[in-house]
C-alpha positions as CSV (number, residue, x, y, z in Angstrom):
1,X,-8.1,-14.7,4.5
2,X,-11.8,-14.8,4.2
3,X,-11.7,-18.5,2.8
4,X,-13.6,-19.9,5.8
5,X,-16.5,-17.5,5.6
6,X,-17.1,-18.3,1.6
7,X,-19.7,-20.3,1.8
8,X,-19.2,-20.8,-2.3
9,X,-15.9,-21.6,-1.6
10,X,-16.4,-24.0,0.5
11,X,-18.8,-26.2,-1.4
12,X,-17.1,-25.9,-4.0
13,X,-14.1,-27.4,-2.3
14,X,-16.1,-29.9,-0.4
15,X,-17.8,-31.4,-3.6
16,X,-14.1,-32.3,-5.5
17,X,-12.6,-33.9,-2.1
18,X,-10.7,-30.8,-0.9
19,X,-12.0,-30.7,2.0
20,X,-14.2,-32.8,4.5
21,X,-16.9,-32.0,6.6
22,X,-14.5,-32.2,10.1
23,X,-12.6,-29.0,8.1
24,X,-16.1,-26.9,7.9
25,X,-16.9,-27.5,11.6
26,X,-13.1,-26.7,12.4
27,X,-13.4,-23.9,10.5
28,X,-17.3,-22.8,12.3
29,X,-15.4,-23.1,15.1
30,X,-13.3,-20.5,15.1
31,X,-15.3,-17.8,13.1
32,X,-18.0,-18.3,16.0
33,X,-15.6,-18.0,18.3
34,X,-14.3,-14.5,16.9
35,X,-17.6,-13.9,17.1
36,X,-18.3,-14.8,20.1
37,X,-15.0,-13.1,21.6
38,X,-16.3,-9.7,19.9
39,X,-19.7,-9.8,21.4
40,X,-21.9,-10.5,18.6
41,X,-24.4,-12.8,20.5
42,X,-24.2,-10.5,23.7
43,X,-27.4,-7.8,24.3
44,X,-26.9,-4.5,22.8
45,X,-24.3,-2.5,24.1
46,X,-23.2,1.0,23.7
47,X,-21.5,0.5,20.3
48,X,-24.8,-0.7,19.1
49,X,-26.7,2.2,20.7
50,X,-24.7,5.1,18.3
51,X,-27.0,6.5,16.2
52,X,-26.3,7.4,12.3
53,X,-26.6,11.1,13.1
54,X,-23.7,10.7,15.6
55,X,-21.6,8.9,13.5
56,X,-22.2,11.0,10.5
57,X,-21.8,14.2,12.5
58,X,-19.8,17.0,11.5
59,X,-17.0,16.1,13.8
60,X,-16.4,12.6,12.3
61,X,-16.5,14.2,9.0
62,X,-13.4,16.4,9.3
63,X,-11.8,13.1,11.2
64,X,-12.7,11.3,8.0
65,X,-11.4,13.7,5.9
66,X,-8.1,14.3,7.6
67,X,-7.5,10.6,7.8
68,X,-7.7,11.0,3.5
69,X,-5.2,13.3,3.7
70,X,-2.9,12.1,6.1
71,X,-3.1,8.8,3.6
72,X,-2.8,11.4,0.5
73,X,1.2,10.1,-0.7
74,X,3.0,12.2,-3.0
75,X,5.5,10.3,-5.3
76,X,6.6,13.1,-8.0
77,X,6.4,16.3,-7.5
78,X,9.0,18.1,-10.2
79,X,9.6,21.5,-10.0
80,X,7.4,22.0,-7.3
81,X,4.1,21.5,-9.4
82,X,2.4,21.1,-6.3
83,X,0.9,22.1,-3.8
84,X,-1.7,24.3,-6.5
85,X,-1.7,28.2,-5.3
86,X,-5.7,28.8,-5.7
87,X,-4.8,32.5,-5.6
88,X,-3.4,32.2,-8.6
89,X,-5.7,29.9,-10.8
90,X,-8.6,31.4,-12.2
91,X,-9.6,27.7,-13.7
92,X,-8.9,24.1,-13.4
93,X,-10.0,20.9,-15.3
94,X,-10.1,17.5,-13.8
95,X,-9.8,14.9,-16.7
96,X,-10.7,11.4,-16.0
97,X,-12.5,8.2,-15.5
98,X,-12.2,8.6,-11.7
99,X,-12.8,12.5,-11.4
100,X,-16.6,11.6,-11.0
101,X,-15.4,8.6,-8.6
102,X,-17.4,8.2,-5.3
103,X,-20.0,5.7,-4.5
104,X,-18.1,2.8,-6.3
105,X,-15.0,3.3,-3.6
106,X,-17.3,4.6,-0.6
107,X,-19.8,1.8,0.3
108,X,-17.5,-1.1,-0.7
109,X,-16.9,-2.6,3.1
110,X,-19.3,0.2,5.0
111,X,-22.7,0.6,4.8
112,X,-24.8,0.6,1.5
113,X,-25.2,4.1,1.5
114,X,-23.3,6.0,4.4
115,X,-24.3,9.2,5.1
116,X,-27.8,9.5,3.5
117,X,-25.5,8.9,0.5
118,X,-23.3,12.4,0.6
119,X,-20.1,11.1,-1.3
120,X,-17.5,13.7,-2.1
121,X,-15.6,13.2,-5.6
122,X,-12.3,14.7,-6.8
123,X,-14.6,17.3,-8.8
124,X,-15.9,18.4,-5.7
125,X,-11.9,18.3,-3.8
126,X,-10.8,20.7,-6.8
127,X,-14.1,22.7,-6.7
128,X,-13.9,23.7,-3.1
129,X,-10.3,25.6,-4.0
130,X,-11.8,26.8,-7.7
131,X,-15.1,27.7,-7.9
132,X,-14.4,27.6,-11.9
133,X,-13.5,23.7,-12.2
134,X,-14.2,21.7,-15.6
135,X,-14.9,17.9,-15.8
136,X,-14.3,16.2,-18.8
137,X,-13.9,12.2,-18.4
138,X,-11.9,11.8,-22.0
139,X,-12.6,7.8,-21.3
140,X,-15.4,6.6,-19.9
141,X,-14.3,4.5,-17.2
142,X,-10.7,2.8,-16.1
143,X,-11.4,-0.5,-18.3
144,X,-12.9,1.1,-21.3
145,X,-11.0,0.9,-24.4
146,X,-12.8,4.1,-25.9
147,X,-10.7,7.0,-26.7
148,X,-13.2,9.2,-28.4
149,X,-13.2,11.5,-25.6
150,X,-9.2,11.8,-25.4
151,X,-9.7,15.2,-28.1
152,X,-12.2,16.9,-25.9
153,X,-10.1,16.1,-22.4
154,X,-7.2,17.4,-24.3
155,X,-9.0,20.8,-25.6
156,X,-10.4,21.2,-21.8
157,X,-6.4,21.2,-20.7
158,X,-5.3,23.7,-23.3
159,X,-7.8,26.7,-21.8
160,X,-7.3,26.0,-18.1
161,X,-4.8,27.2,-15.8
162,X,-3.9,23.9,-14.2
163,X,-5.1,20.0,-15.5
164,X,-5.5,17.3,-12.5
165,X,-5.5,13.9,-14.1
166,X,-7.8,11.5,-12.0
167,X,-7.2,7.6,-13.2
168,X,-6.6,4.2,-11.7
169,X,-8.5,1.3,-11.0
170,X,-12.1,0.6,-9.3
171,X,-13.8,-2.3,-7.7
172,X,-14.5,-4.0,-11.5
173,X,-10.3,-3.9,-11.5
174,X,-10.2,-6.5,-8.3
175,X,-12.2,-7.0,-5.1
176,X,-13.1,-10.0,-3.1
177,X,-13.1,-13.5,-5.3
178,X,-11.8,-10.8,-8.3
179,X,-7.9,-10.3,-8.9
180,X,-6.4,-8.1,-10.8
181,X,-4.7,-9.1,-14.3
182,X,-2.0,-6.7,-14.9
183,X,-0.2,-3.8,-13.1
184,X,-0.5,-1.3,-15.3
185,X,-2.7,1.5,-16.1
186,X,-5.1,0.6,-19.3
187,X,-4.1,1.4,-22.5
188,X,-6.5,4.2,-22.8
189,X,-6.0,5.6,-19.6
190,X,-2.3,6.1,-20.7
191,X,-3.0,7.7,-24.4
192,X,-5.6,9.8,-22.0
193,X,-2.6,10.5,-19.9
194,X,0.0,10.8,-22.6
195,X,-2.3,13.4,-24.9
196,X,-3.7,15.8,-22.0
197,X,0.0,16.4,-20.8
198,X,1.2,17.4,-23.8
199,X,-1.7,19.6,-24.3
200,X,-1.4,21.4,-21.2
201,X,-0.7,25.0,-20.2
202,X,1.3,23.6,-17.3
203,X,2.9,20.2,-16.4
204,X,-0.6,18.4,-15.2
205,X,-0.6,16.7,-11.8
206,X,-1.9,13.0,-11.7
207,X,-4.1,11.4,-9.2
208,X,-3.9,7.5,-8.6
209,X,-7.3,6.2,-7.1
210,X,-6.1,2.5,-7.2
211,X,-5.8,-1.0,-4.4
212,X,-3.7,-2.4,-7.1
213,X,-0.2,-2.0,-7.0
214,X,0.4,0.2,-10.3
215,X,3.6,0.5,-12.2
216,X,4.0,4.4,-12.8
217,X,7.4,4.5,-14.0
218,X,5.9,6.0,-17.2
219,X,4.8,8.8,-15.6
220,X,7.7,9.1,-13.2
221,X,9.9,9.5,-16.6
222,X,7.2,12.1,-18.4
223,X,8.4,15.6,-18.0
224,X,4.9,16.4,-18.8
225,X,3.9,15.1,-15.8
226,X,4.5,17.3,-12.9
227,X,3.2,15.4,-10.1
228,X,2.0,12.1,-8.7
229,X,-0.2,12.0,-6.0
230,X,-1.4,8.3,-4.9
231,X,-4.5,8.0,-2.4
232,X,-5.4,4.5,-2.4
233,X,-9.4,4.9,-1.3
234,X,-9.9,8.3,0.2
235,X,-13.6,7.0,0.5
236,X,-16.7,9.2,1.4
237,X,-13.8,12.1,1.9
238,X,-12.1,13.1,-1.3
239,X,-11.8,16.4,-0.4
240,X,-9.2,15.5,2.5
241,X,-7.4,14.8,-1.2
242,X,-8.1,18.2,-2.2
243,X,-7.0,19.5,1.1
244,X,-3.3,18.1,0.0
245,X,-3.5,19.4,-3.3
246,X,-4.0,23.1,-2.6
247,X,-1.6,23.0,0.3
248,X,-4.0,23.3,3.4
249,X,-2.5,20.1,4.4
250,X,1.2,19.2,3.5
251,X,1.7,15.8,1.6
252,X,3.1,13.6,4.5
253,X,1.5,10.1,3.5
254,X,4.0,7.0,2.8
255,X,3.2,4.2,0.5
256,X,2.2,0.6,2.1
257,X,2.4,-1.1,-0.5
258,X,5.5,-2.0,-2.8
259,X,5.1,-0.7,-6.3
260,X,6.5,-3.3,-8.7
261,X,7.8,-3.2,-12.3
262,X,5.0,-4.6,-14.3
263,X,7.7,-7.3,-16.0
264,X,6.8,-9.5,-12.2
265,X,3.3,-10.1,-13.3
266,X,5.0,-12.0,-16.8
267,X,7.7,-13.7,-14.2
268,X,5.6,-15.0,-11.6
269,X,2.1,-16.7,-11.1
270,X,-0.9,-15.9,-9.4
271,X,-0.3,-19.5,-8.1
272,X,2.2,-19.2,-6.3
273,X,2.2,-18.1,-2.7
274,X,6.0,-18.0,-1.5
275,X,7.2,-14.7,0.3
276,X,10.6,-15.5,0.0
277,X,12.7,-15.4,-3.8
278,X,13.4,-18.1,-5.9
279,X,12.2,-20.6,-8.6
280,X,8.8,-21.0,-9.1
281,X,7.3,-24.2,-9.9
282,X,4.4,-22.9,-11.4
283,X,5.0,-21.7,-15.7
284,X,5.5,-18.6,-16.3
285,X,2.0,-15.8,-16.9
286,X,3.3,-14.9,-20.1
287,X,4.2,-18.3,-21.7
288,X,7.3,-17.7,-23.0
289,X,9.3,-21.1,-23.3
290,X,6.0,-22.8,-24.0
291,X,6.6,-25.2,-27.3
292,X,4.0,-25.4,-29.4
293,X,2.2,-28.8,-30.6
294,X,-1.1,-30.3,-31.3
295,X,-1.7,-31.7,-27.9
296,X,-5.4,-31.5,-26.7
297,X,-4.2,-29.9,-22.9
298,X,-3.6,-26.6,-22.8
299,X,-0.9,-24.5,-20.3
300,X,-2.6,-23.2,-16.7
301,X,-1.0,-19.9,-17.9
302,X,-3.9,-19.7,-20.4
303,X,-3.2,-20.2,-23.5
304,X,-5.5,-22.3,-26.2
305,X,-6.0,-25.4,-26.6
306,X,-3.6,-27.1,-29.5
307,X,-1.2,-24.0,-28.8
308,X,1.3,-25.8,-26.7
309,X,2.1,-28.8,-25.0
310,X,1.2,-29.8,-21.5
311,X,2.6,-27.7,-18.8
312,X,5.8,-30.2,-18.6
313,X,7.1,-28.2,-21.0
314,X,6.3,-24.7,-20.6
315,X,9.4,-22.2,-18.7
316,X,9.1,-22.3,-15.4
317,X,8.9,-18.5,-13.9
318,X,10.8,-16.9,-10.9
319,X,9.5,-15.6,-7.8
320,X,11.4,-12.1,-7.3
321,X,9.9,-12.4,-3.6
322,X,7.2,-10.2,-1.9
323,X,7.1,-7.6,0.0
324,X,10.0,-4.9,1.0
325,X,11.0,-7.9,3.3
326,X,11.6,-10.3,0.5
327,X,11.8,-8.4,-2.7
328,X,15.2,-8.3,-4.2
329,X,14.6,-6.8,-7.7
330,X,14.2,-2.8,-8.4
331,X,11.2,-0.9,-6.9
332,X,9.3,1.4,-9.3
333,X,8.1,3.0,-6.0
334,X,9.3,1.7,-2.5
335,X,7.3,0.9,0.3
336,X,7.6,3.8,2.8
337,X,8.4,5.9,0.3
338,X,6.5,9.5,0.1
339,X,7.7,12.8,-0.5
340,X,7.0,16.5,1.5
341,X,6.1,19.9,0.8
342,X,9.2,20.7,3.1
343,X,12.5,18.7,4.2
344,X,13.5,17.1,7.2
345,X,16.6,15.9,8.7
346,X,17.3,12.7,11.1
347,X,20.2,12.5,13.9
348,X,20.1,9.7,16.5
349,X,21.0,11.4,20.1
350,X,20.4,8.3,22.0
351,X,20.9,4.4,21.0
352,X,22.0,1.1,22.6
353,X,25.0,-0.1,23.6
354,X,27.2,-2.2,20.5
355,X,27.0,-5.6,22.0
356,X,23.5,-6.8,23.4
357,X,22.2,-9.9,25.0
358,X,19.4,-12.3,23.6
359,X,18.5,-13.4,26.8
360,X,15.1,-11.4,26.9
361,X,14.4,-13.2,23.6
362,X,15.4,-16.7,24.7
363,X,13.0,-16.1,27.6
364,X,9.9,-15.1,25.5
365,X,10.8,-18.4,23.3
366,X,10.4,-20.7,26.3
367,X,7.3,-18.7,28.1
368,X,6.1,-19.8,24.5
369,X,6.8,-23.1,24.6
370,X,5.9,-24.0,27.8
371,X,2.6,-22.5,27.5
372,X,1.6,-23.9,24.2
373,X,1.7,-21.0,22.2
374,X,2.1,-20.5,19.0
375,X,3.3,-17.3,18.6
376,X,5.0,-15.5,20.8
377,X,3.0,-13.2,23.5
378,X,2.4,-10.1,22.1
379,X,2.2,-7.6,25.1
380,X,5.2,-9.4,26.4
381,X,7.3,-8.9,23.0
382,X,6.2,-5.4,22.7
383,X,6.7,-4.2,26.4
384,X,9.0,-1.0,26.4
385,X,11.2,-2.3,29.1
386,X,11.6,-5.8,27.5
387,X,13.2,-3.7,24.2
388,X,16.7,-4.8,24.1
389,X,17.2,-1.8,21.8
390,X,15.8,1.5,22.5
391,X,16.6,5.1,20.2
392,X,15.8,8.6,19.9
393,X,16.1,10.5,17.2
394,X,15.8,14.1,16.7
395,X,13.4,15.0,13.5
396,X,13.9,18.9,12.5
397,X,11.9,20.7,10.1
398,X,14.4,22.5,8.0
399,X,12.0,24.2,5.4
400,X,9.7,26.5,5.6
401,X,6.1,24.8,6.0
402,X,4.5,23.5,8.7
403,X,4.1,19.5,8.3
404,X,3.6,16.2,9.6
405,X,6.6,13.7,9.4
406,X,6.1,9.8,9.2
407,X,9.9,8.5,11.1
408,X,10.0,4.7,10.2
409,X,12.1,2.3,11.6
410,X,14.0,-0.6,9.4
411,X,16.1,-3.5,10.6
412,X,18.4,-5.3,8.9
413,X,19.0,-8.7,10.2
414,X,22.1,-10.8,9.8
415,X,22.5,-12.6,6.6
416,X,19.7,-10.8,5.7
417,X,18.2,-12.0,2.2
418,X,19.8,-15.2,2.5
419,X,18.3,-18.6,3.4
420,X,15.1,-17.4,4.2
421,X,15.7,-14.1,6.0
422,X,14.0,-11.3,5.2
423,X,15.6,-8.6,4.0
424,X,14.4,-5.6,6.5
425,X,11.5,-5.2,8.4
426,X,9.6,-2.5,9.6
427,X,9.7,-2.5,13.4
428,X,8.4,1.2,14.2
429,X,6.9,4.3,13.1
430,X,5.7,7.6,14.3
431,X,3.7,10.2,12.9
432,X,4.7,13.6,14.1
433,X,3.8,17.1,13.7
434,X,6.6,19.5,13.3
435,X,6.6,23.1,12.6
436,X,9.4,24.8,10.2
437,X,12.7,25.3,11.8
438,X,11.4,23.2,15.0
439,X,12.4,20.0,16.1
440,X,10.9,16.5,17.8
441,X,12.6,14.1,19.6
442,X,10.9,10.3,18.7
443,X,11.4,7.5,20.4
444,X,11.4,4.1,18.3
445,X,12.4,0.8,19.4
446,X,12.3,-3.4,17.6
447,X,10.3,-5.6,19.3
448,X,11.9,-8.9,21.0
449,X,10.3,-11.1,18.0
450,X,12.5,-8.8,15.5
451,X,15.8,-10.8,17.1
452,X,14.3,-14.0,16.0
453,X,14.4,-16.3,12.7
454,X,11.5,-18.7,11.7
455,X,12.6,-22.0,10.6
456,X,10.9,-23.6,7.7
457,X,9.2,-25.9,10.1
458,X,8.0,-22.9,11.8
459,X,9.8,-22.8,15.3
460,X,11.5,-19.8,16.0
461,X,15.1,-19.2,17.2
462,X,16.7,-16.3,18.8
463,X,18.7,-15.1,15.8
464,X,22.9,-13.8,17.0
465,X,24.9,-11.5,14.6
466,X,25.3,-8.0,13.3
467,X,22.0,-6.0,12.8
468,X,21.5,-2.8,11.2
469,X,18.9,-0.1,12.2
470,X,17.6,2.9,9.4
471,X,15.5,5.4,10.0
472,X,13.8,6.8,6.8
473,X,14.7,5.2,3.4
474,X,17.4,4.9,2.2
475,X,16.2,6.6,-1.0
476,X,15.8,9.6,1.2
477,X,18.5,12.0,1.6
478,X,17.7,12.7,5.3
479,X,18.7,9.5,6.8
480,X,20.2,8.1,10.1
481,X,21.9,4.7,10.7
482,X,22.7,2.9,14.0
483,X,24.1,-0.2,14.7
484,X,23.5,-3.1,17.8
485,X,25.0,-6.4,17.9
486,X,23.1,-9.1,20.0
487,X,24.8,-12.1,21.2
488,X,23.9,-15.1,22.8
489,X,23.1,-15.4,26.7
């Protein structure tokens, strides 16, 4: 992704043999064809005509900060340490390298300075609930190895009400061209973290500002920690954040990411690309089995020079596979996982018969085929009446607060994890508003391409056998299960 408009990249590429001049124009091609296709070379139009002022208005403000906290995902919240009753709290302190956080998250795809420049920070979330909010950074920022400021942050927690702990990662952590080297929080982030909590009047509640893929499990197991709340990149509207934490809007955001344990990044390298589980045939991150010698070529895992021995002889690492869909080992935090401010129950009241045909899928495989096409038409995979499946499900409210529900849809092929096959997919979700002790009926239903398997030469087959159908996680203690068998013809 993003290769073929790297012009770097490419020349780099181009000047060791990679690549040839034919893969450039081939490549031209189709970005100026996108381009093309999404009107770039056309006279203005009415996109191009929306001024700033409209775009910054104060109706596309509160969109953008809903849309923070309808992201806003809760992942711990023990003994109901949030949502934060501002009633109550006469002062707060937000301790942190990302409490001051704006600018460096805000203008990172958009525009330089969006919004003559107006960026919200988690300060200003916290401030907006108590007016008597304290800032203390206790390290300077999320890579810094400086804990001189852990005793201040620590003091600041032991004379306010309630502590909000703002850490992570930031565009210096990965971006474009830049990975990321480990999962974990730093060091210092963690004796920030680890010295605060224990300081503190109250259990504190933690806020992950992070595009990496973090291990928490510390903080899951840390009774001094009484919430998690993960937002990703709330951008320009970190008070949608704030919005969550004071409990104007109930926590209703689900991860989209798989949280790993942090032992994958010593397992598996950077270099290697599979989805799917199993050896890797690139060495191991950490080096372990790598025999050290006095030869001149050093491992690709890094180590020196006249450390080890060529790579011949370094341990191979494993690919636990990617992905909810491939990943067989233990989540720290599963994707669609999020908790709620209330609780909710599932009950299917309407699903498809046991046995079903495949003939709708066979058909979309030879439209495909006859017409050339790579993949499968998507209008005619996703049509409602070409669903061979089809449910309703009843979501109730059973607390007492007003919230949003996310319902998602897993399916469990045959054989799944085996030989190649995934081992769920998402094929459907719905966000839904439901007040307490009311209930909505959703309607949720796979796609034709979810009855398929992709060879490893790429075709795909209509796929017989036993599937299995979840709604919610099966974490979660409100679940509901339904079955449909396909068969062929």
């Amino acid at each position: 992704s993003g290769i073929a408009l790297d012009v770097n990249t490419m020349r780099s590429a181009l000047q060791v043999g990679m690549i040839n001049e034919t893969d450039i124009e081939l490549a031209l091609q189709h970005l100026f064809s996108v381009r093309m296709r999404l009107g770039h070379f056309d006279p203005p139009g009415p996109l191009q005509s929306i001024a700033p002022s409209v775009i910054c208005s104060a109706e596309h403000a509160v969109i953008a900060r809903n849309g923070a906290a309808q992201g806003t995902t809760l992942l711990k919240n023990q003994g109901k340490a949030l949502p934060l009753n501002s009633a109550t709290l006469n002062s707060v302190a937000v301790i942190g390298p990302n409490g001051d956080l704006s600018k460096a998250i805000a203008g990172y795809y958009g525009a330089g300075r969006p919004c003559n420049g107006t960026y919200s920070t988690m300060v200003d979330a916290v401030q907006q609930y108590v007016q008597n909010t304290t800032f203390v950074k206790g390290v300077p920022g999320v890579a810094s190895t400086d804990t001189s400021g852990v005793a201040d942050a620590s003091a600041a927690a032991k004379v306010h009400d309630a502590t909000v702990l703002v850490v992570g990662t930031d565009l210096g952590t990965a971006h474009e061209g830049h990975d990321a080297t480990n999962l974990t929080l730093s060091p210092a982030q963690m004796q920030l973290i680890t010295a605060v909590a224990t300081a503190a009047r109250q259990p504190v509640v933690v806020v992950i500002m992070s595009a990496v893929p973090l291990d928490v499990g510390a903080l899951l197991s840390n009774p001094k920690v009484g919430a998690i709340v993960w937002v990703g990149q709330p951008s320009v509207q970190c008070l949608g954040v704030g919005d969550v934490l004071f409990g104007r809007y109930a926590a209703a955001g689900r991860m989209v990411t798989t949280l790993y344990p942090v032992e994958v990044q010593h397992q598996l390298s950077i270099f290697d690309m599979n989805m799917r589980p199993g050896p890797s045939t690139f060495p191991r991150p950490d080096g372990r089995g790598c025999k050290p010698g006095n030869k001149s070529v050093p491992c690709s895992n890094g180590t020196a020079v006249g450390m080890c021995t060529p790579d011949v002889d370094c341990a191979m690492g494993t690919n636990p596979g990617r992905t909810h869909r491939f990943f067989n080992g233990s989540a720290v935090i599963p994707f669609g996982f999020g908790l709620s401010y209330t609780t909710f129950t599932y009950n299917i009241v309407a699903a498809p018969a046991a046995t079903l045909s495949l003939a709708p899928v066979q058909a979309l495989l030879a439209d495909s085929e006859a017409n050339k096409h790579s993949f499968p038409s998507l209008f005619a995979s996703q049509a409602p009446a070409a669903a061979p499946a089809k449910y309703l499900v009843n979501v109730s409210n059973t607390g007492s607060i007003d919230s949003d529900d996310v319902v998602l849809g897993f399916i469990f092929p045959p054989n799944a994890g085996v030989d190649g096959m995934p081992l769920q997919s998402l094929f459907g979700f719905e966000r839904v508003f439901i007040k307490a002790n009311e209930t909505v009926t959703v309607s949720l239903y796979p796609d034709l391409t979810q009855f398929m398997r992709v060879n490893r030469d790429g075709t795909r087959v209509a796929m017989p056998g036993e599937y299995r159908v979840h709604f919610g996680l099966r974490e979660s203690a409100s679940l509901g299960t339904g079955r449909g068998r396909p068969t062929e013809g």
